[in-house]
Structures are given as C-alpha cells and as structure tokens.
C-alpha distance (Angstrom), angle and dihedral (degrees) to the residues before:
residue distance angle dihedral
X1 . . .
X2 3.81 . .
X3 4.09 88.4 .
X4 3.62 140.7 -40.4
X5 4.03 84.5 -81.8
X6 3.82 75.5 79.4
X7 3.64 100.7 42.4
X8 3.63 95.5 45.6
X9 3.95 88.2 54.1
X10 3.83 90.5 45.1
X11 4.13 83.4 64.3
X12 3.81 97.5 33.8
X13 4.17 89.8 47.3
X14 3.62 96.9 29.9
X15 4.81 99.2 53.2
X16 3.56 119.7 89.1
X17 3.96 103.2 -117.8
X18 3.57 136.7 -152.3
X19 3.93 129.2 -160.8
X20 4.14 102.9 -96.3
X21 3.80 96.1 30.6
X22 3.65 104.7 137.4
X23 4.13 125.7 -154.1
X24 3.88 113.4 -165.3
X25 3.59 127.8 -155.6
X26 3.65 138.3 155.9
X27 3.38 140.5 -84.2
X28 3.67 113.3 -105.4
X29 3.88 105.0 22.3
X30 3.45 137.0 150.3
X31 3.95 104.3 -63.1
X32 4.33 85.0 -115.5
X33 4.41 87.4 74.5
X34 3.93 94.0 57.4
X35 3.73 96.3 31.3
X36 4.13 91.3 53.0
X37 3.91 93.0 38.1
X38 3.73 107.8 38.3
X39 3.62 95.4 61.2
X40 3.60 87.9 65.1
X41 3.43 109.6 69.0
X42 4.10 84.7 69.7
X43 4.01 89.8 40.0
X44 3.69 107.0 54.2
X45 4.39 98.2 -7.1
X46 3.67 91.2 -100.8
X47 3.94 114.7 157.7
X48 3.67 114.5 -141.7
X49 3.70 114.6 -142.4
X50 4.03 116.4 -156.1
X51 3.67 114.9 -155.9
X52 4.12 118.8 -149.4
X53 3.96 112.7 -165.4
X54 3.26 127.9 -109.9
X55 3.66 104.0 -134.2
X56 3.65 129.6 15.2
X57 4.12 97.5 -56.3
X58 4.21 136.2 37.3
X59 3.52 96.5 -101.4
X60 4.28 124.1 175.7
X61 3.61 97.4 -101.8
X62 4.29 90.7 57.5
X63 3.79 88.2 55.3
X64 4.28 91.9 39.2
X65 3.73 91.9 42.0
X66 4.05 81.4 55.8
X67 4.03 104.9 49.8
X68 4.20 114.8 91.2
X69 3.84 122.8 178.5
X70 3.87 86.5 -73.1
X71 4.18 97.6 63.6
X72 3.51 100.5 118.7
X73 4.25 90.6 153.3
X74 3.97 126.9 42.6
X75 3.88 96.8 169.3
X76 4.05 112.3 165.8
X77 3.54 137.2 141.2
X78 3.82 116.2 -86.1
X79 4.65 82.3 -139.5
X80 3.33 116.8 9.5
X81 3.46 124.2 -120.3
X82 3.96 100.1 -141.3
X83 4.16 97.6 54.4
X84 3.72 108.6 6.1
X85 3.85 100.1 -114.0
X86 3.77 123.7 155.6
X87 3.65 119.0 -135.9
X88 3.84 119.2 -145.0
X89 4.06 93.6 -121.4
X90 3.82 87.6 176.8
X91 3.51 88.1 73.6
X92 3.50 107.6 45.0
X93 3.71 91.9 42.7
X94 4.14 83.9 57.2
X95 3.75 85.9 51.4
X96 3.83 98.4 48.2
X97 3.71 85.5 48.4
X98 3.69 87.5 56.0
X99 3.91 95.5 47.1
X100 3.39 89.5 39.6
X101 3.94 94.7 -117.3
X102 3.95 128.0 141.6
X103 3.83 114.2 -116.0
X104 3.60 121.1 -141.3
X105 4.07 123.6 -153.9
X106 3.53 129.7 -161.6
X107 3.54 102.1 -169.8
X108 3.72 90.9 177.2
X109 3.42 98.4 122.4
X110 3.73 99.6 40.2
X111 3.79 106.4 31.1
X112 4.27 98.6 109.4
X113 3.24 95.7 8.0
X114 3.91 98.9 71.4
X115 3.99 128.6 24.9
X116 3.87 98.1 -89.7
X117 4.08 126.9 -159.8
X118 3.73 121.4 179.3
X119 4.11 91.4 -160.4
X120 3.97 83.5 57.9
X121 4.08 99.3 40.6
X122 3.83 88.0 50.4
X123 3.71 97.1 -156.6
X124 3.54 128.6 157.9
X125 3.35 89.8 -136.5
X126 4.05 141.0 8.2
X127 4.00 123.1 -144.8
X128 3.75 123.8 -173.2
X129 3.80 136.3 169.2
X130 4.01 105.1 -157.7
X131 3.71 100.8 -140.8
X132 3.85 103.9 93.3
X133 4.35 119.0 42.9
X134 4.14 86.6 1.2
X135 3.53 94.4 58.9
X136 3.55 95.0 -146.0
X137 3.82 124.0 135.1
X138 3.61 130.6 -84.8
X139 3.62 107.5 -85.1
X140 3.79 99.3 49.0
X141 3.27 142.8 102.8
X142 4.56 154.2 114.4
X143 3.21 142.9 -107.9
X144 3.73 126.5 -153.1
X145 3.86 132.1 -168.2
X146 3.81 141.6 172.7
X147 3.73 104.1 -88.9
X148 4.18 80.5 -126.5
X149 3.75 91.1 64.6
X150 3.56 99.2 48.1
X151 3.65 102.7 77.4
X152 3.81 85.7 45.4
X153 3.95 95.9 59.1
X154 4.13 117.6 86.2
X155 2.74 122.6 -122.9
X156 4.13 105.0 -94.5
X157 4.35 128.7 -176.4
X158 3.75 112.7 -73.4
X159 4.03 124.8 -168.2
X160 3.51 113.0 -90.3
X161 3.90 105.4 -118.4
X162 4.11 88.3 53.9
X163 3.56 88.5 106.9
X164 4.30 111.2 -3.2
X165 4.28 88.5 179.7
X166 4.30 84.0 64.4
X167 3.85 86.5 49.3
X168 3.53 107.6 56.4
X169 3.75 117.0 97.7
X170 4.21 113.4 -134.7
C-alpha cells in the first residue's frame, strides 16, 4: 500500500456497517485512527469511542474495559508513536474474539523493529507504513487480513500505481 493510512481505509471503506456500530481507539494516536474513524459517524452513523488510559500507558484492559455489545472496531497502534509503549495485542485480539469485534493493528511502529507473528498478535487485520523499522521510503507500505475477512470486505478506491499491469487498457 502507500501506508497504513491506506490500509486502515481499506477496512473502514471496505465493512458492511450498521447505525450504532461503535469503533474504539485511543486517545492520543497517530492522527491516521481519528482521521479514518471520525468521518464515520456521518457516513454510516457509527460512533467513535476514544479511550484515555488509566495509568501512565494504553494498556489492554483500557481498551477491553471500553468495548460493549456494540464494538464492532478496536483499531490501535501495536507501539505508540508518542511514548514508545507496547500494547499486549494478544489480549485484546482474545477479547474482540470474545465480543465478537474485529481488531485492527498498526504495526507501524513495531513491524522490523521487533520479531513480529500475525498467528500471535491475533488481529483482524495488520496496517503498516514502511518508512520507520522497514526502512522503506515514504509512500510505502501493507496491509494484512484474515483470509476469512477478505471475501467480506468491498471492494473500496485504491491508488492508481498499486498494480499499473491491472490498469492498462488492451
């Protein structure tokens, strides 16, 4: 992708909503959460829940303490890009299982910089711009999902140069 600014509008774009579907996130995030999510509450009449911690770091049990029977969303970052901390995705991917909500990783600030497995994470679905542990130039990143969810995303506007051999006209 060009960055998990892409991938996170692949999932926001790409679910089937209903009215009352809520996505949490937390406070203080990379600017990509609230950008994608906000803008849904007038789309589809999501409501867009923002989590603040309760001690000093994000940690699982703010974001499980925060889901209800409406979660449909928990989209974080996997570290967070403002103070470094790790969150323990294993767990909140067990309790998004549990609520039946979709998890969403950005793995941005972690992806080549620690030994990453998306079997252990547990997310729904992995974002990740390439220009930090990667190395890779601004501009690039992936997107990962659960081969179950892919059939279930529509189909939603990509950049242009993703794929230029599927946009020439013969």
């Amino acid at each position: 992708t060009t960055g998990a600014s892409t991938g996170l509008q692949t999932v926001a774009l790409g679910l089937t909503w209903s009215p009352g579907d809520v996505i949490v996130t937390a406070k203080g995030e990379f600017p990509l959460q609230y950008a994608t999510w906000k803008p849904m509450e007038a789309r589809v009449g999501a409501t867009l829940t923002m989590v603040e911690p309760h001690g000093s770091f994000l940690a699982a049990d703010d974001l499980i303490s925060a889901m209800t029977p409406k979660t449909r969303v928990v989209s974080v970052s996997h570290v967070r890009f403002d103070d470094g901390s790790l969150l323990d995705a294993a767990r909140v991917a067990a309790a998004c299982q549990r609520h039946g909500a979709l998890f969403v990783l950005d793995v941005t600030q972690s992806c080549g910089a620690l030994p990453l497995d998306v079997a252990t994470l547990g997310a729904d679905f992995i974002v990740c711009a390439g220009y930090k542990w990667l190395l890779s130039p601004y501009g690039t990143g992936f997107f990962w999902a659960k081969p179950e969810h892919v059939g279930a995303l529509r189909a939603a506007p990509f950049y242009w140069q993703r794929d230029r051999k599927s946009t020439r006209l013969n």
